[in-house]
N, C-alpha and C positions, 0 to 999 in steps of 0.2 A: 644455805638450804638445798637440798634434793629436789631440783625441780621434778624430775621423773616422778620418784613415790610419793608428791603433792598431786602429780597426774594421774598417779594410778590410784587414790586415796580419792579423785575426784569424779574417776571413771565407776569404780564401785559405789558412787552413792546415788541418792534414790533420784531419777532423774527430774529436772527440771527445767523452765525454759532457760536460767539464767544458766544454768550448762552447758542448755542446747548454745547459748549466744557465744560461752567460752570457747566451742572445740577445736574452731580453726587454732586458738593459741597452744591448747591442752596436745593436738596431736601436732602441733609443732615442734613441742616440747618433746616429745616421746618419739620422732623421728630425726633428732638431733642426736639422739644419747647413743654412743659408738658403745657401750658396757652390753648393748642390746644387738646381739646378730641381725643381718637384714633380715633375716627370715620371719624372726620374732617381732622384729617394725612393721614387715607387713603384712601378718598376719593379725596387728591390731589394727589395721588401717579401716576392714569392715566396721569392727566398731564406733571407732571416730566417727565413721560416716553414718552410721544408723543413730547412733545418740544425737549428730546433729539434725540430721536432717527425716530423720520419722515422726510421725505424728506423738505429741507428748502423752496422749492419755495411753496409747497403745504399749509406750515407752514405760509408762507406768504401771500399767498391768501387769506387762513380763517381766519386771522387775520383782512382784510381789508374787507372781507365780515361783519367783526359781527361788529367790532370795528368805521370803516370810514366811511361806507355805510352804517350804523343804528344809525339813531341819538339815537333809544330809546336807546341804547347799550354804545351808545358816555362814553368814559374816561372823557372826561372834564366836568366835577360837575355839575360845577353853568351853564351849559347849563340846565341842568334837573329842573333847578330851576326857572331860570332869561329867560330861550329862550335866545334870541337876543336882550332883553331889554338895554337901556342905565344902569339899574341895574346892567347886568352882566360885562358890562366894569369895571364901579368905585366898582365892588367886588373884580375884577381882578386885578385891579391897586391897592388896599389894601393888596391884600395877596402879591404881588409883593414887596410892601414896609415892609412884614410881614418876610420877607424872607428874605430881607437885614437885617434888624435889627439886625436877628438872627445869621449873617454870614454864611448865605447860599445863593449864588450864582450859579445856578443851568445852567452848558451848552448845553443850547437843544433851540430846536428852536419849541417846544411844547407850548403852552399858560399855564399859570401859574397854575389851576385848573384841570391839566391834571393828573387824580387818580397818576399812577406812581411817577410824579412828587414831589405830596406833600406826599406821603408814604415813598419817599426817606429824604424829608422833616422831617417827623416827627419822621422817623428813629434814628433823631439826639437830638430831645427834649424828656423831660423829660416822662416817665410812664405815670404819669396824665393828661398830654396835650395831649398824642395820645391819650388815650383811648377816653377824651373827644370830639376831633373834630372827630375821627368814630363815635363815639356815636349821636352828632349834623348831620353827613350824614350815619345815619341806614337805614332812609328806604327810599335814593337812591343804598344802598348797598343791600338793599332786592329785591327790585324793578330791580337792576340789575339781584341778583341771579335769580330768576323768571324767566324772558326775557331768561336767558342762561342755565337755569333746562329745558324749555320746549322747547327750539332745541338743546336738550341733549349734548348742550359742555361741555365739561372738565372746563372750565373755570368758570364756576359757582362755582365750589372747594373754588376759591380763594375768593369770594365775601360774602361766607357763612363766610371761617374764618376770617374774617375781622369782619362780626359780633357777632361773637365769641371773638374776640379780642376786641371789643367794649363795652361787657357785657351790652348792653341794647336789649330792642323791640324796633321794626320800631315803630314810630309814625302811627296806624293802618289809620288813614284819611288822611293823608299826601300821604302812600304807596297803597291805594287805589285810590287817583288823580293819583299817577303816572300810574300803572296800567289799570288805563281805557286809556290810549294814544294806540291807535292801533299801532302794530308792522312795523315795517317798511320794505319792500320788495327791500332787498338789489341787487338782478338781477334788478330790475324794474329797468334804469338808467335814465329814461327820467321824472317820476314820482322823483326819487329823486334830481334830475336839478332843476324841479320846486322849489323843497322846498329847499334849498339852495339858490335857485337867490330870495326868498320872503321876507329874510332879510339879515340886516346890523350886523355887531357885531360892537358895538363904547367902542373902548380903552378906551378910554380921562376920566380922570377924571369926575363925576357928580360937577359942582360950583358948586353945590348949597350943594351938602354933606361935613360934614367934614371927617380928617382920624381917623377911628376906632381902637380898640388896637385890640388883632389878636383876643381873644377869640369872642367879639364881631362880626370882619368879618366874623371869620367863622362859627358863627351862623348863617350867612345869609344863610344855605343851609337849616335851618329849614324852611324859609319860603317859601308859595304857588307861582309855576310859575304866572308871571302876563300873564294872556289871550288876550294879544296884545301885541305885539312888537311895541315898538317905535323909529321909524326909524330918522335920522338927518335930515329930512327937519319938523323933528316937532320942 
């Protein structure tokens, strides 16, 4: 296993005390990995120490400020990709089936595309499969770091070494569509109601596609969000 993206897989999830008790172990782990410049090591070093040692409920708010109430910021992938497109179902429905294959079984009640989730994922495959699907989602990885460099979270740490662990460049026109999307005003609640009740996310398999093997789905992160949402009474 990848101890590191089991670390980095634990650092993005929603904080708790039984994390806070892990992190002496977690930034052990993540100051042992030579794949990681010093620089990158210790620039996650804030974080280690804020997730252990800050208070949990404070820990838990700014998690749901950046993470829940910021679509830009959103864990889950193929939203930064697909929106709410019937796309994003039947990619979803394929890394789901991507995931049995592999016997991984994952108990969360998360959507399948949820960064954490496939980091624990690919924790478990091979060097070349991870590097390459971080690599396939670089410059939603840059595009995050960005969004969480310029309101100075700790949390950007984790999204640079990720690209660091990817060894490639963002896709520069890819990471510049993401980029021009305006930030999302995660106090505003009434403004982000709107955008929530605007669309549908549809599970259901696409008939009309067939199923992909995994490197191909998750290629799908390469491609440009579609600029409409297509809702089920189409």
């Amino acid at each position: 296993m990848d101890c590191t993206l089991k670390a980095f897989s634990l650092l993005l999830s929603y904080p708790t005390r039984e994390l806070q008790h892990a992190m002496p172990e977690i930034g052990a782990v993540i100051a042992s990995d030579t794949r990681l410049t010093a620089a990158a090591r210790r620039a996650l070093r804030p974080l280690v120490e804020e997730l252990s040692g800050r208070d949990i409920y404070d820990l838990e708010e700014q998690f749901v400020l950046l993470f829940d109430r910021s679509r830009t910021l959103s864990l889950n992938l193929f939203e930064h990709v697909h929106g709410e497109s019937r796309d994003r179902g039947g990619a979803m429905v394929s890394l789901v089936e991507t995931y049995r294959e592999s016997g991984f079984d994952p108990i969360t009640s998360e959507l399948p595309d949820y960064l954490p989730v496939l980091l624990e994922f690919l924790a478990t495959r091979s060097p070349e499969v991870a590097q390459e699907t971080l690599a396939d989602a670089a410059h939603i990885l840059e595009a995050l770091n960005a969004r969480l460099v310029r309101r100075e979270s700790a949390y950007g740490a984790v999204f640079a070494s990720l690209l660091q662990l990817a060894g490639v460049k963002a896709d520069q026109e890819a990471l510049a569509e993401m980029l021009a999307q305006p930030d999302d005003d995660p106090t505003d609640l009434e403004a982000l109601d709107e955008v929530w009740e605007e669309s549908e996310v549809l599970f259901g398999p696409d008939p009309n596609a067939g199923c992909p093997q995994a490197r191909e789905m998750l290629a799908q992160m390469d491609l440009p969000m579609n600029p409409a949402p297509q809702h089920a009474a189409e």
